[in-house]
RODO-2510 file (C-alpha; in nm, 4 decimals, decimal comma):
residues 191
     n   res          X          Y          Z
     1     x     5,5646    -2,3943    15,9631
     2     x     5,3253    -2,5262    16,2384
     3     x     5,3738    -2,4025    16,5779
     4     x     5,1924    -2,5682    16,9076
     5     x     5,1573    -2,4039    17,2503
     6     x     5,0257    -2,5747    17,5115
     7     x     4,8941    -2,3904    17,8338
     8     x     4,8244    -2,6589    18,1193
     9     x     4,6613    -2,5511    18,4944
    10     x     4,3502    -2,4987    18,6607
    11     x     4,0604    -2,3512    18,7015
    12     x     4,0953    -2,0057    18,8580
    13     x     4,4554    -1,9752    18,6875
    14     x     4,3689    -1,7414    18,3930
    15     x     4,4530    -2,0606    18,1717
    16     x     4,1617    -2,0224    17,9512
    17     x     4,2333    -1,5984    17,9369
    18     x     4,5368    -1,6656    17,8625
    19     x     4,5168    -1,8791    17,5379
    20     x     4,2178    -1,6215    17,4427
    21     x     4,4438    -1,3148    17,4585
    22     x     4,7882    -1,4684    17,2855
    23     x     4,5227    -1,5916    16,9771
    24     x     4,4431    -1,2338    16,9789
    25     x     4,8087    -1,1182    16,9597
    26     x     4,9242    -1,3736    16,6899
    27     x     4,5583    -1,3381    16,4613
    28     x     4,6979    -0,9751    16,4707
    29     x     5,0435    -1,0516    16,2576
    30     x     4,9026    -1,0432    15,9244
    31     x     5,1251    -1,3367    15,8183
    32     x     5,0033    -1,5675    16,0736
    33     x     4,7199    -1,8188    16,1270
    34     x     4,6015    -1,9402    16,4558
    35     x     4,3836    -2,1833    16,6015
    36     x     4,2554    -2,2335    16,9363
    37     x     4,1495    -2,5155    17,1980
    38     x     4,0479    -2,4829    17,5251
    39     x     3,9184    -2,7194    17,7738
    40     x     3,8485    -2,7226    18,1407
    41     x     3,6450    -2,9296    18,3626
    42     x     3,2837    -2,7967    18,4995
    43     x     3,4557    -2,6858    18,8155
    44     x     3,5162    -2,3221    18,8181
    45     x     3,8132    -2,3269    19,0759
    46     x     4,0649    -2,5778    19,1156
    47     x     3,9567    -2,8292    18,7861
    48     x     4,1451    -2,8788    18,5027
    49     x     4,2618    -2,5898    18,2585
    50     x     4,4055    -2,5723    17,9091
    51     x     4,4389    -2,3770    17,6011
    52     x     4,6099    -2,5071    17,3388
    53     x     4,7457    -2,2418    17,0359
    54     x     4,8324    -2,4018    16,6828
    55     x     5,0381    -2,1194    16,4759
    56     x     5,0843    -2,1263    16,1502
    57     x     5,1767    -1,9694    15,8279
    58     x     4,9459    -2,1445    15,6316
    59     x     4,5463    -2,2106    15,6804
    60     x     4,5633    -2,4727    15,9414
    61     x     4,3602    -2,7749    15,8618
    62     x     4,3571    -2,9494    16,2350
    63     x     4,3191    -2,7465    16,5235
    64     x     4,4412    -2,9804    16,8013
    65     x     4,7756    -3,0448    16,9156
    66     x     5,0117    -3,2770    16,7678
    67     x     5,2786    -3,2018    16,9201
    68     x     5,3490    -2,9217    17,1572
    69     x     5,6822    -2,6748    17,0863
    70     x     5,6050    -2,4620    17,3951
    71     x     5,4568    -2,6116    17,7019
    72     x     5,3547    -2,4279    18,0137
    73     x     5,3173    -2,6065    18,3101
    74     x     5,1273    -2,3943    18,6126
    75     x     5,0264    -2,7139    18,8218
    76     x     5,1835    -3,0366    18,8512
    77     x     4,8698    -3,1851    18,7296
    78     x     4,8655    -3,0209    18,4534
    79     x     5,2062    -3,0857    18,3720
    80     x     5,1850    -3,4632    18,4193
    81     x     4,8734    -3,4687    18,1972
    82     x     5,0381    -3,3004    17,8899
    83     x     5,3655    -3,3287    17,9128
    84     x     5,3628    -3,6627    17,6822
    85     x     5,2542    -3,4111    17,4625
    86     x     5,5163    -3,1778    17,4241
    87     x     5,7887    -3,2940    17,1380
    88     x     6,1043    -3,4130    17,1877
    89     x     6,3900    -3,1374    17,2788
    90     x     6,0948    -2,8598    17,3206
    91     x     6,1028    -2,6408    17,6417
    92     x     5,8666    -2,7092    17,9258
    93     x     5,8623    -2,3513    18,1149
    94     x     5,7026    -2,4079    18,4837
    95     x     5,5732    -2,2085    18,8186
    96     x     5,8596    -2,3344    18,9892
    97     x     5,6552    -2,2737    19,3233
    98     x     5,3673    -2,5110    19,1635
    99     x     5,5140    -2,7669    18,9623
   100     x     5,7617    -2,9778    19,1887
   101     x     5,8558    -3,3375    19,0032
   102     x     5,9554    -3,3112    18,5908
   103     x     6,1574    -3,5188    18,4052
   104     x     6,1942    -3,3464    18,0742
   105     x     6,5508    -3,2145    17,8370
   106     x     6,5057    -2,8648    17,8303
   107     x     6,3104    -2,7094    18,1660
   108     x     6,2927    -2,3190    18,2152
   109     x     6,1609    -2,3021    18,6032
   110     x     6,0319    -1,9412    18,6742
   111     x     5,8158    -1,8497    19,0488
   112     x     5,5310    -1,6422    18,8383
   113     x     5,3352    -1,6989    19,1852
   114     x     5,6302    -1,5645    19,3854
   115     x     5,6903    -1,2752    19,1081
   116     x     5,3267    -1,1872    19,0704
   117     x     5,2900    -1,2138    19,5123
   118     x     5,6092    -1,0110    19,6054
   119     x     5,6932    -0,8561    19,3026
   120     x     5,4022    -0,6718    19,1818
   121     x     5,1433    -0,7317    19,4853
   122     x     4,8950    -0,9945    19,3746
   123     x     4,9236    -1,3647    19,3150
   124     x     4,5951    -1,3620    19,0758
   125     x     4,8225    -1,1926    18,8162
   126     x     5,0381    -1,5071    18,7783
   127     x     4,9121    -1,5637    18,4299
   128     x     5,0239    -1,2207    18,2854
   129     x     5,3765    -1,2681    18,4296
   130     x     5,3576    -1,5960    18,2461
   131     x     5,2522    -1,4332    17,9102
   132     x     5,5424    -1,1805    17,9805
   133     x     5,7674    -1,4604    17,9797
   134     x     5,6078    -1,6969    17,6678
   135     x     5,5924    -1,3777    17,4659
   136     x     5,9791    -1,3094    17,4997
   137     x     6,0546    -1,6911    17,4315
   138     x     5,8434    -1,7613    17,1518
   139     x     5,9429    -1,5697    16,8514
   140     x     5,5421    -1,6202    16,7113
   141     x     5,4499    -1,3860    17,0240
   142     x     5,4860    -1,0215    16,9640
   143     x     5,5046    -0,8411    17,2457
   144     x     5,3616    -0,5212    17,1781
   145     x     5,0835    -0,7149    16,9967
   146     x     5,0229    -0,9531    17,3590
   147     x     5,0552    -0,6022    17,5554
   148     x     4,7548    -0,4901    17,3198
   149     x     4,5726    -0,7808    17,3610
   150     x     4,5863    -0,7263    17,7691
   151     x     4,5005    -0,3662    17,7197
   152     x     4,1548    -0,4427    17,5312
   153     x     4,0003    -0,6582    17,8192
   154     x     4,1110    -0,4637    18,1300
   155     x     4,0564    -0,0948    18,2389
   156     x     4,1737     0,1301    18,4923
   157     x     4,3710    -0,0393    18,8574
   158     x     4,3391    -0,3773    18,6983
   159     x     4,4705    -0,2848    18,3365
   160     x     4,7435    -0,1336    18,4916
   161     x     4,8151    -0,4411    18,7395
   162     x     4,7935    -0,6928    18,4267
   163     x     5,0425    -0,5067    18,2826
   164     x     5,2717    -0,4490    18,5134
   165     x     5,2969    -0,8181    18,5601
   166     x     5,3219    -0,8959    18,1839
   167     x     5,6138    -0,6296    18,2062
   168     x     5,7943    -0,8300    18,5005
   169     x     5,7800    -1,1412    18,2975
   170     x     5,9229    -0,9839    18,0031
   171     x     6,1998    -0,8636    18,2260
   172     x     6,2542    -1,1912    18,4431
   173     x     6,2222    -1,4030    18,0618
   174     x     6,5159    -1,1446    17,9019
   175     x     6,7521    -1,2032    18,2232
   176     x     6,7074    -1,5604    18,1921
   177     x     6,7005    -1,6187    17,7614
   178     x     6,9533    -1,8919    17,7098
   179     x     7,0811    -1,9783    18,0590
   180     x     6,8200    -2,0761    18,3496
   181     x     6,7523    -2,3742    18,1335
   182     x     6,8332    -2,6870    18,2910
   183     x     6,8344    -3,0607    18,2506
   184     x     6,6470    -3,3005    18,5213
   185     x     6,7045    -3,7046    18,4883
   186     x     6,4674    -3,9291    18,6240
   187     x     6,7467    -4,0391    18,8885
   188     x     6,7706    -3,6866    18,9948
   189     x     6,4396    -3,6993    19,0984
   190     x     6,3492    -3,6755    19,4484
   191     x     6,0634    -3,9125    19,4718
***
């Protein structure tokens, strides 16, 4: 079994957290190998982001992507720049208040922006509703093991902030698990 995640957004995003602590949660299944790949452009803000996750149940032998399963689109760019990448029939899951134009089979759109903003009180937490949402879709992502991968790099206010928004996700992802998912055609497309 080979597994690919790809995380795709910018610089300020969390991107490159993110793929950091869902390596954490998976290298913690005892079953499980994982490999990681970030890259991101000198910019700190506002550049290109990624992390890319290879999972596995054997020793992986390449690290990069061949093929995403999973892709997560926070920015349009990003989107546009990997979605060639992600395999045919895979879900694309988007910020539905970022990512505006997709042409893909199988498109989960979720507002982590609007979630993290109204919902829990801060926009910068974006990225942790997003892991609460990959975590419940991907069965490779433990939960528990994601929520104690948060908990060892945050303390005090902004633990409890991180988590709340990974909670939220986990909520918003179990409401929508096998309906929300939708279909866009390149005539569809507003352009």
């Amino acid at each position: 079994m080979r597994y690919e995640i790809g995380i795709a957004g910018s610089g300020g995003q969390g991107v490159i957290l993110m793929g950091v602590i869902l390596t954490e949660a998976v290298a913690s299944v005892d079953e499980l190998f994982v490999a990681l790949i970030q890259t991101f452009d000198p910019a700190v803000r506002g550049g290109r982001a990624a992390s890319t996750l290879v999972i596995s149940d054997e020793e992986i032998d390449y690290p990069g992507p061949l093929g995403f399963d999973l892709l997560l689109g926070l920015t349009q760019r990003g989107l546009d720049e990997n979605i060639a990448r992600l395999k045919r029939g895979s879900l694309a899951v988007i910020d539905a208040e970022l990512v505006n134009e997709i042409v893909w089979d199988k498109i989960l759109r979720i507002p982590f922006t609007r979630i993290a903003r109204d919902d829990i009180g801060d926009e910068r937490v974006a990225n942790m509703t997003a892991l609460g949402v990959l975590s419940e879709l991907c069965e490779y992502l433990s939960p528990p093991a994601v929520r104690a991968s948060i908990s060892s790099r945050f303390k005090g206010k902004a633990l409890d902030l991180n988590l709340s928004a990974f909670e939220e996700g986990l909520k918003y992802a179990t409401e929508f698990r096998g309906s929300g998912i939708e279909k866009v055609e390149k005539e569809d497309m507003e352009i």
